[in-house]
C-alpha positions as CSV (number, residue, x, y, z in Angstrom):
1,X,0.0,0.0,0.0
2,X,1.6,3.6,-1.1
3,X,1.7,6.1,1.6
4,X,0.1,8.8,1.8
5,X,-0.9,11.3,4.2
6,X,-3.5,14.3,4.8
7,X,-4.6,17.6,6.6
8,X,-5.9,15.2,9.2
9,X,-2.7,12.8,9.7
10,X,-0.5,15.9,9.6
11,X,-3.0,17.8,12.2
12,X,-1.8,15.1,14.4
13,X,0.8,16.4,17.0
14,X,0.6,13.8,19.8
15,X,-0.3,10.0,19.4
16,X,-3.1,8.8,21.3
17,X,-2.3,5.4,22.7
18,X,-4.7,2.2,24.0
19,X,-5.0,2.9,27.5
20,X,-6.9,-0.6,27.8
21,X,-6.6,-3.3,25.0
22,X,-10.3,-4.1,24.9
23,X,-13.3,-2.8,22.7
24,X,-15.5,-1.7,25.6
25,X,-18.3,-1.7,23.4
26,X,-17.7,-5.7,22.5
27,X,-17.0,-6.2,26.2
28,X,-20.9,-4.5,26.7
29,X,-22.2,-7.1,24.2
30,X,-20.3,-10.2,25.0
31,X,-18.3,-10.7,21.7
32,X,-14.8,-10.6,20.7
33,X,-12.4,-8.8,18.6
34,X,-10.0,-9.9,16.3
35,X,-7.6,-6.0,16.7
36,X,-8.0,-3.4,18.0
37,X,-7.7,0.3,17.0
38,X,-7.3,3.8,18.6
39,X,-9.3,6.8,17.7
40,X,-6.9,10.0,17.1
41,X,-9.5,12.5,18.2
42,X,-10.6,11.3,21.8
43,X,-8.7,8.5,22.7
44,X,-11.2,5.8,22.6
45,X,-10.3,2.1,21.7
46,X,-12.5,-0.2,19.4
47,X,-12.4,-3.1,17.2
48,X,-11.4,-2.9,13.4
49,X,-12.9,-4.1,10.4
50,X,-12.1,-7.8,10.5
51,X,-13.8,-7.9,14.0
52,X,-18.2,-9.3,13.6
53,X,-19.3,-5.5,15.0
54,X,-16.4,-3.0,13.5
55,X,-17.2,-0.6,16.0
56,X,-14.2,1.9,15.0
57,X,-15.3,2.3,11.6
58,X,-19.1,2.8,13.3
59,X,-17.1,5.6,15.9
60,X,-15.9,7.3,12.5
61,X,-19.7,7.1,11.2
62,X,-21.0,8.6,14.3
63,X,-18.7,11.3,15.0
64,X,-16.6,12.2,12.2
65,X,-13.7,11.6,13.9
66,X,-11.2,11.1,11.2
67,X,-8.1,9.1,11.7
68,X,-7.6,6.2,13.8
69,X,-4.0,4.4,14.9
70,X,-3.3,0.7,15.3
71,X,-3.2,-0.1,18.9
72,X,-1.7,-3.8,18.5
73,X,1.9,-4.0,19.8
74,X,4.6,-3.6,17.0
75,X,2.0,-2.1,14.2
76,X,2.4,1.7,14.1
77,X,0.3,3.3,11.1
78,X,-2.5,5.7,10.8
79,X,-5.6,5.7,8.6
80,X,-7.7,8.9,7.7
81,X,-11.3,7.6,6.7
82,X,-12.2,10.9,5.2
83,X,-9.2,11.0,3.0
84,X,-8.1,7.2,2.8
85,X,-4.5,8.5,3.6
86,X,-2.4,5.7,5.6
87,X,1.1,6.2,6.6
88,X,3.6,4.2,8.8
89,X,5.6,5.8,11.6
């Protein structure tokens, strides 16, 4: 995947990190996840896209919060839903 970034990546002047590794809202219904990713905005943790309910991509629908960060250990990339940027840091 090329690399590319945005207005929204670059915006970015602190990381946000997990500060538990669990999708709270998965916890509430009883599932699982299969990873786990870290909203750039306010900080909240949720499962990705592979994962049955997606809840970050559902965060991104129902706030607009724009760029997300991988919060499994060793993976360190954003993605920017509004401009499908993703880079690697």
């Amino acid at each position: 995947m090329q690399q590319e970034s945005c207005s929204h990546i670059n915006a970015i002047s602190e990381l946000k990190t997990a500060t538990k590794h669990v999708c709270e809202e998965c916890v509430k219904l009883g599932d699982g996840w299969v990873h786990l990713r870290t909203c750039q905005e306010c900080g909240v943790t949720l499962c990705c896209d592979d994962s049955k309910n997606k809840h970050a991509t559902a965060h991104n629908h129902t706030t607009g919060h724009p760029v997300i960060s991988s919060a499994e250990p060793n993976e360190r990339w954003l993605w920017c839903y509004a401009d499908k940027a993703f880079v690697t840091y």
